[in-house]
N, C-alpha and C positions, 0 to 999 in steps of 0.2 A: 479375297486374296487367299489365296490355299499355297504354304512353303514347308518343306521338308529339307533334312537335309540326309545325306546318302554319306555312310558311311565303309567306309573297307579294312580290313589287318593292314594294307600294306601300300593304302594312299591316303592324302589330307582330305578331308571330310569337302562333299560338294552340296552347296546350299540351293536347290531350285526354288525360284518363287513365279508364282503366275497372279498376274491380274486381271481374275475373269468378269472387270468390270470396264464399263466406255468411260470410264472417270481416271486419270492422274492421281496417285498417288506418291505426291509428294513429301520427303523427308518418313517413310514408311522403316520404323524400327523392328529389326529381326535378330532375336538373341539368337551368337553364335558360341561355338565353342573352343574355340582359341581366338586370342590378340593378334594385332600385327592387322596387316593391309589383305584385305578382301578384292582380288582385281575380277572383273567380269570376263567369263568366258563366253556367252552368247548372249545374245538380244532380241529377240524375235521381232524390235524393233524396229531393227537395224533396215538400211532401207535394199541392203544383199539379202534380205530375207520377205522384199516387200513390202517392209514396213515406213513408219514414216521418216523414223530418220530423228526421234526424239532424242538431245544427248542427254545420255548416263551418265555420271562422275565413276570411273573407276580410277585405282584402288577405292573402296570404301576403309578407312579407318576403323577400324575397332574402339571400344572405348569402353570403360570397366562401368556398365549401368546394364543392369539387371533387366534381362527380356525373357521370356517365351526358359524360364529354367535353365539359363545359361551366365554366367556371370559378365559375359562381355556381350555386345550387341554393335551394329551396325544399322546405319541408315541409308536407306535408296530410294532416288526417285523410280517410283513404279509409272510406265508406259501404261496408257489405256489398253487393254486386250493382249496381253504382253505373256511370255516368259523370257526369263532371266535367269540364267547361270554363273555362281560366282562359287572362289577358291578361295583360300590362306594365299597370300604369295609367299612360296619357302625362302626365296632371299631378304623376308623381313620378319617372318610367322616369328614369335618370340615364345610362345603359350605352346 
């Protein structure tokens, strides 16, 4: 699993995660840096992209436990062979 996250002066920070494995990853914790609801903007999944059609839980919750040097984190289920794009949603981002 290889995730970054992209940040800009003048947007909310965007998290890409890939999993460049044929294995489900599930409940996969990725410290983020702001609270509030994480909603998915892409799925490579998705079956508009070919994929199988796995569902995602979007919004992911934020939650004040310590990952990857950030004090809030979130959890997703990761798709086998997957990328994944997710946000802050600003009409809950609290952080």
């Amino acid at each position: 699993v290889l995730a970054y996250l992209r940040f800009a002066d003048d947007a909310a920070p965007v998290l890409v995660v890939m999993n460049n494995t044929p294995v489900a990853r599930d409940g996969y914790r990725l410290g983020v840096p702001v609270d509030g609801e994480w909603v998915l903007l892409a799925n490579s999944d998705d079956v508009g992209y070919g994929g199988d059609g796995r569902a995602v839980a979007s919004p992911a919750a934020a939650t004040p436990v310590e990952s990857h040097g950030f004090d809030w984190s979130i959890e997703l289920d990761l798709p086998p062979l997957s990328l994944m794009i997710a946000a802050p949603d600003p009409s809950v981002t609290t952080g």
